[in-house]
C-alpha positions as CSV (number, residue, x, y, z in Angstrom):
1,X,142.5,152.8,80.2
2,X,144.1,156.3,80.6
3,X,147.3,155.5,83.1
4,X,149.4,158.0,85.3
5,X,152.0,157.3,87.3
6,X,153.2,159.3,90.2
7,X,156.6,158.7,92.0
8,X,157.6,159.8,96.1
9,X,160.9,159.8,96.8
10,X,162.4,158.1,93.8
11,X,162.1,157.7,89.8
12,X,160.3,156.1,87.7
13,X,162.3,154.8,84.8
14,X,160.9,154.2,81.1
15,X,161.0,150.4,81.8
16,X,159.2,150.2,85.0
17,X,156.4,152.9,83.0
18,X,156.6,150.1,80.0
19,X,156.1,147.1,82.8
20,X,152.9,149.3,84.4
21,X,151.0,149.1,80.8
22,X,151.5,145.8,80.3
23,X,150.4,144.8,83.9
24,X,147.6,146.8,83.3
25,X,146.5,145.6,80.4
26,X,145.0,142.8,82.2
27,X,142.3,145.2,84.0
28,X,141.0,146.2,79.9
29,X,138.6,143.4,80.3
30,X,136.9,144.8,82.8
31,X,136.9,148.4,81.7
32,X,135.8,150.9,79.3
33,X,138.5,153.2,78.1
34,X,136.9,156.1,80.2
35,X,138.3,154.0,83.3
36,X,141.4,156.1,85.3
37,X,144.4,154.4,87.1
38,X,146.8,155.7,88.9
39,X,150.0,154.4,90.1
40,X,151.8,155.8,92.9
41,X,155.7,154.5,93.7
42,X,157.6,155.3,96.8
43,X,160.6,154.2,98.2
44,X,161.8,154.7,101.9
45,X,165.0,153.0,102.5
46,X,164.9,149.3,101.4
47,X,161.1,149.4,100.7
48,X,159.6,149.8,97.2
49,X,155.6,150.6,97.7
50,X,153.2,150.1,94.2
51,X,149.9,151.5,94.9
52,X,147.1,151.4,92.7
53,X,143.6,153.5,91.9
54,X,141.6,152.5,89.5
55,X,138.5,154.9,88.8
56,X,135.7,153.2,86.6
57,X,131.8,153.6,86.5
58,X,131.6,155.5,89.9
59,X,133.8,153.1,91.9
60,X,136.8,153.0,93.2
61,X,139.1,149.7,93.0
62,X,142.6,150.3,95.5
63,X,145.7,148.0,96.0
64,X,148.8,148.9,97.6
65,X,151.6,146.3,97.8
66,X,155.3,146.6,99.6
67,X,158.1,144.9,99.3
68,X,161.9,145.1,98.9
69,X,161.5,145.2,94.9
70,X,159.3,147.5,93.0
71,X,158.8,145.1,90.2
72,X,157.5,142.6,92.7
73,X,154.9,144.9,94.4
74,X,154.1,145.8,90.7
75,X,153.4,142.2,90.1
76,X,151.7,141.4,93.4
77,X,149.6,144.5,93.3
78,X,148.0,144.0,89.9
79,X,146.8,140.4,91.3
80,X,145.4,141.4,94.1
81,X,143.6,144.0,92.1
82,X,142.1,141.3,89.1
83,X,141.1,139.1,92.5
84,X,139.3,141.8,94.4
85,X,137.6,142.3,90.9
86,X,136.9,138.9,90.3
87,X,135.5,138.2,93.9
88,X,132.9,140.6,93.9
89,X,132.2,140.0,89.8
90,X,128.4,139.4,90.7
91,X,127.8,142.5,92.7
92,X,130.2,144.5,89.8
93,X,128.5,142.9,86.8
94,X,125.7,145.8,86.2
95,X,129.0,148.4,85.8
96,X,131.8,146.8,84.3
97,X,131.9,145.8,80.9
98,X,128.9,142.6,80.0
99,X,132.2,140.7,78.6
100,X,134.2,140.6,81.8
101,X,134.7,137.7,83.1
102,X,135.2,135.0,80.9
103,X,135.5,131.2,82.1
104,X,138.6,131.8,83.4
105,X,137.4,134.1,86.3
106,X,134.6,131.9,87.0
107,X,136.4,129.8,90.0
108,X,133.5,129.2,92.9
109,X,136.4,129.8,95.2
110,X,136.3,133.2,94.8
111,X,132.6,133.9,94.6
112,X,131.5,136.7,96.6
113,X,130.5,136.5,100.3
114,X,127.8,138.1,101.5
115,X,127.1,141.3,102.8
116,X,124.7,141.3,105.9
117,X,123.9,144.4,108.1
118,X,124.0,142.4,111.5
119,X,123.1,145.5,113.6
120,X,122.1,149.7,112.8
121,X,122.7,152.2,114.9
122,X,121.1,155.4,114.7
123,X,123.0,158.3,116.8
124,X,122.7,162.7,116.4
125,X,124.9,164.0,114.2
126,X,126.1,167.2,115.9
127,X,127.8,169.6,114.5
128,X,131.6,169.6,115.5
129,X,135.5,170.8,114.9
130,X,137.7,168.0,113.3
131,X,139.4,167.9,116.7
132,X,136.2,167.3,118.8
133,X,135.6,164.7,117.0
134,X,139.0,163.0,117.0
135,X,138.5,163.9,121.2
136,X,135.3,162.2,120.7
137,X,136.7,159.2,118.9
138,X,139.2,159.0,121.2
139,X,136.8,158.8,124.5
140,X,134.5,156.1,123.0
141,X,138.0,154.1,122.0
142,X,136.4,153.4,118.8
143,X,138.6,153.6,115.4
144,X,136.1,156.2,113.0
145,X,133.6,158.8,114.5
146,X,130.8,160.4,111.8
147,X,130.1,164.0,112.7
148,X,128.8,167.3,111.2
149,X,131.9,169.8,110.2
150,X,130.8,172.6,111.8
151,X,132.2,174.9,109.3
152,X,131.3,173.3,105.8
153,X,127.6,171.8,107.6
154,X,128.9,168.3,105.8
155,X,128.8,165.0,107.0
156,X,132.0,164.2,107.8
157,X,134.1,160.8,109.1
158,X,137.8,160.8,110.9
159,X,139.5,157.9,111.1
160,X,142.6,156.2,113.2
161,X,145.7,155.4,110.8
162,X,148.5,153.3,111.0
163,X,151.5,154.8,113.3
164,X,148.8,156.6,115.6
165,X,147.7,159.5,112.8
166,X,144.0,160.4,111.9
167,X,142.4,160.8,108.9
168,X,139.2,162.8,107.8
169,X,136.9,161.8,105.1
170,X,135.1,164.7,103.5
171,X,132.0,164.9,101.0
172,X,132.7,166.1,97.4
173,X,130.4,166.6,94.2
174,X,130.3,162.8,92.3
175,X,131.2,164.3,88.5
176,X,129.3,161.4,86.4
């Protein structure tokens, strides 16, 4: 697994970089070597936050973890990582490596729940400004609004974030 760390705010020292590919080492089992991670440490103040991208197969696996030392959200990161893994192994199976889960990861308490589609809703996509459709978010009270970026001609999704920010999620080429 090819590993790059990023720092905000702070420094990464040779240990910490030491304790990341050891930590990491764990996810081997489920990936190829073509799999990508990438850690990302900030600090603010008291608060060390580990967060973690791993890029394998066409999916995306994320875990972000804070707490008041950056080994420890190193630590708890990684396991919540291996346990989103393990939790969805029968719906990951097809892409990650046939020798994956061994026995050990075969606990019935963390099989997979199911995924249902309880109601669809089918609306226009018009085209719009990123702003409309924030304004548009915002009137419905709802926390995401799809739309069609009237610039680009892309389907397009903003988003409410934590501390009353907005996010946009935008369409991009899939390289494999």
């Amino acid at each position: 697994m090819n590993i790059t760390i990023k720092s905000r705010k702070t420094t990464v020292k040779d240990s910490f970089k030491e304790r990341v590919q050891k930590k990491l080492s764990k996810l081997d089992r489920f990936f190829d070597e073509t799999a990508e991670a990438v850690v990302t440490v900030t600090n603010e103040g008291e608060r060390e936050t580990v967060e973690i991208t791993v890029r394998a197969a066409g999916m995306n696996f994320r875990a972000e973890k804070t707490t008041n030392d950056r080994m420890d959200s190193l630590e708890a990161v990684v396991d919540l990582l291996v346990r989103q893994i393990v939790k969805n192994k029968s719906k990951l199976e097809q892409r990650l490596r046939t020798d994956a889960f061994a026995s050990e990861y075969n606990d019935p308490a963390l099989e997979a729940e199911d995924y249902s589609v309880v109601k669809t809703k089918r609306f226009p996509v018009k085209p719009m400004s990123v702003e409309e459709a924030i304004l548009q978010m915002n009137m419905l009270g709802h926390s995401f609004f799809m739309f069609r970026d009237a610039q680009q001609g892309e389907i397009c999704v903003v988003y409410k974030r934590k501390g009353d920010s907005y996010g946009l999620i935008e369409p991009i080429e899939d390289d494999e």
